[in-house]
N, C-alpha and C positions, 0 to 999 in steps of 0.2 A: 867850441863853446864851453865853456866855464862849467855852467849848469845847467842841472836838467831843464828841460823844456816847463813853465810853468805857465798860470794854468796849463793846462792840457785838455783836447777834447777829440775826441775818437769817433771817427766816420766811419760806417759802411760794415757790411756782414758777408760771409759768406766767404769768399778768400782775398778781395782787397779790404785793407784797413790803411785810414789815413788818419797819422797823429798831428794835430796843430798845437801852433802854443804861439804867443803876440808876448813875442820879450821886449818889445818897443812902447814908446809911449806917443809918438814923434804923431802917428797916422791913425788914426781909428780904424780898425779890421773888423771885420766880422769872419771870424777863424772858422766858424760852420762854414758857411758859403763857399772860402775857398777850400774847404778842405772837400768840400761834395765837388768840387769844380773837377779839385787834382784827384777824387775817385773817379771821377766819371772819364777823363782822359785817360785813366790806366786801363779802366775797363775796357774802355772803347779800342784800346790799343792790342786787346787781347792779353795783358800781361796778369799777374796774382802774385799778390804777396803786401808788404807793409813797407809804407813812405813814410817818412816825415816829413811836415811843411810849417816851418820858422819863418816867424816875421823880425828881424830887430833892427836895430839903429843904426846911423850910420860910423861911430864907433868899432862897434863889432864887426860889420861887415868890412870895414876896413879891415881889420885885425884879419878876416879870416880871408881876404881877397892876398892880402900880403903875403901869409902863409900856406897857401893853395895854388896859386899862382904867379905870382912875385910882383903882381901889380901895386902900386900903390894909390890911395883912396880906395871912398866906396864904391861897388857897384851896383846895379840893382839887381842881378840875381844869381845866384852860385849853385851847381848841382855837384853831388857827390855820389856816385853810382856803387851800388856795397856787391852788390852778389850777380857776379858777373858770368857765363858760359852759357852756349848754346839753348839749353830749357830754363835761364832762370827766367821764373816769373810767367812760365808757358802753361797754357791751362793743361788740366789732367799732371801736372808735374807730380811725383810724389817725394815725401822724406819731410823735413823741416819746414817750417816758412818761411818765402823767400825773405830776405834783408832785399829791398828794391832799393834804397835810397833816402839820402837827406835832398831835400829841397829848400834853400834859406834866401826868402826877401826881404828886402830894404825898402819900404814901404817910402820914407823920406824921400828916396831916391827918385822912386816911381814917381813919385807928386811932383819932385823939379822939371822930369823928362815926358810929362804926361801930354801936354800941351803938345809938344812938338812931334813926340812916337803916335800912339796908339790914340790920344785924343781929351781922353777921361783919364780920370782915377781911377775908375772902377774898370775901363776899357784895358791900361794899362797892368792893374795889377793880374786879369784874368789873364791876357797875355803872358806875363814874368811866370805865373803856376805852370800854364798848361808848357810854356815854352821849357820849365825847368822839368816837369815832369817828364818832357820828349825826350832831352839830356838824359835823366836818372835810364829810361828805357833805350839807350841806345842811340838816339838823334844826333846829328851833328851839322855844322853849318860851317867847317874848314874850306868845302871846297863847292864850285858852284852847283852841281848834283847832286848833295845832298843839303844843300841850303833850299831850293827849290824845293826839294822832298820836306824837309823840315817844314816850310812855309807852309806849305800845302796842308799840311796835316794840324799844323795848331789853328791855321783858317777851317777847315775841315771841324777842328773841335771847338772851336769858339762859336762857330753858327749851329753846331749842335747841341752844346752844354749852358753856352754864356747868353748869346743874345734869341735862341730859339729863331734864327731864319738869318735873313742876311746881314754883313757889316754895315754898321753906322758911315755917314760918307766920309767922316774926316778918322775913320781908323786906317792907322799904318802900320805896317809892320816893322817899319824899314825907317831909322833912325835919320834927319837929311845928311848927318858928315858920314853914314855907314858904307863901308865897304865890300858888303859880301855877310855882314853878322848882324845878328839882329840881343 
C-alpha cells in the first residue's frame, strides 16, 4: 500500500489492538464493527498482539493480489502474517508486541460474490475478517484437514461474534466453482 492507512480507528485494550482504515469509496464499511469483529476472533483464538484491517478498491487489491501472489485481478481477501514462531501472539508471551498481521478487504468484491458465497453483505464481509484473521493466526485451507479445521473455526466465530447464535440459512462458506478454498 502506498499510504498510511487513513482515517484510522483503534479497537480494544489490553493486549489485542485492531487498527482499521476504509481506503475505498466503492462499499460503505463501518470500520468499528469490523474491526470489534477481527478483535473478538483473535481473542477468541487465544492469540495478542496488533492486526491491521484494510478495506480498499478493487485497483489496489489487484495491485497487491499481483505482487503477493502472482494472481491477476482482484480478490476479495489477502492476509499477510508479520511475526511468526511458536509464542507469537500467545498469551502471557513477554518482550515487545506482537506484529500479528495485516488483513486487506475488497469490499467491491465481496458485494459481486455476496449473493452467491455467504448470502449478504454484511454475511460476506464478516466472513472475508474473521477468515483473514484465521490466515494472519496461522489457519490454512491447502489441504482437506485443515480446510475443515479452518471452516470450523470461522463457523465457530461468526455464531459467536457476528450473528450471536446460529447461521442465516442461505450462509455459505463455500463458493459453488470452489475447490477445497474458501
Amino acid at each position: 500500500m502506498a499510504e498510511p492507512p487513513s482515517p484510522t480507528l483503534t479497537t480494544g485494550a489490553h493486549e489485542v489492538v485492531v487498527v482499521g482504515a476504509d481506503e475505498q469509496a466503492d462499499v460503505d464499511v463501518d470500520v468499528e464493527r469490523w474491526t470489534g469483529l477481527a478483535r473478538a476472533a483473535v481473542l477468541a483464538e487465544g492469540a495478542r498482539g496488533e492486526l491491521t484491517l484494510t478495506f480498499v478498491d478493487r485497483v489496489e487489491m489487484a495491485e497487491l493480489n499481483r505482487e503477493h501472489l502472482g494472481h491477476d485481478g482482484p480478490t476479495d481477501v489477502l492476509s499477510f502474517p508479520l511475526d511468526a514462531g511458536d509464542d507469537a501472539g500467545a498469551p502471557g508471551a513477554t518482550g515487545v508486541p506482537v506484529l500479528l498481521g495485516d488483513v486487506v478487504v475488497c469490499p467491491a468484491v465481496a458485494a459481486d460474490q455476496a449473493a452467491a458465497h455467504a448470502g449478504t453483505l454484511e454475511d460476506e464481509l464478516a466472513l472475508l475478517v474473521v477468515h483473514g484473521v484465521l490466515h494472519v493466526l496461522g489457519h490454512d485451507h491447502a489441504e482437506p484437514a485443515e480446510t475443515a479445521v479452518m471452516r470450523a473455526r470461522e463457523l465457530d466465530l461468526l455464531q459467536r461474534h457476528h450473528w450471536a447464535g446460529p447461521a442465516p440459512s442461505g450462509f455459505r462458506q463455500v463458493h459453488g466453482d470452489d475447490q477445497g478454498s474458501s
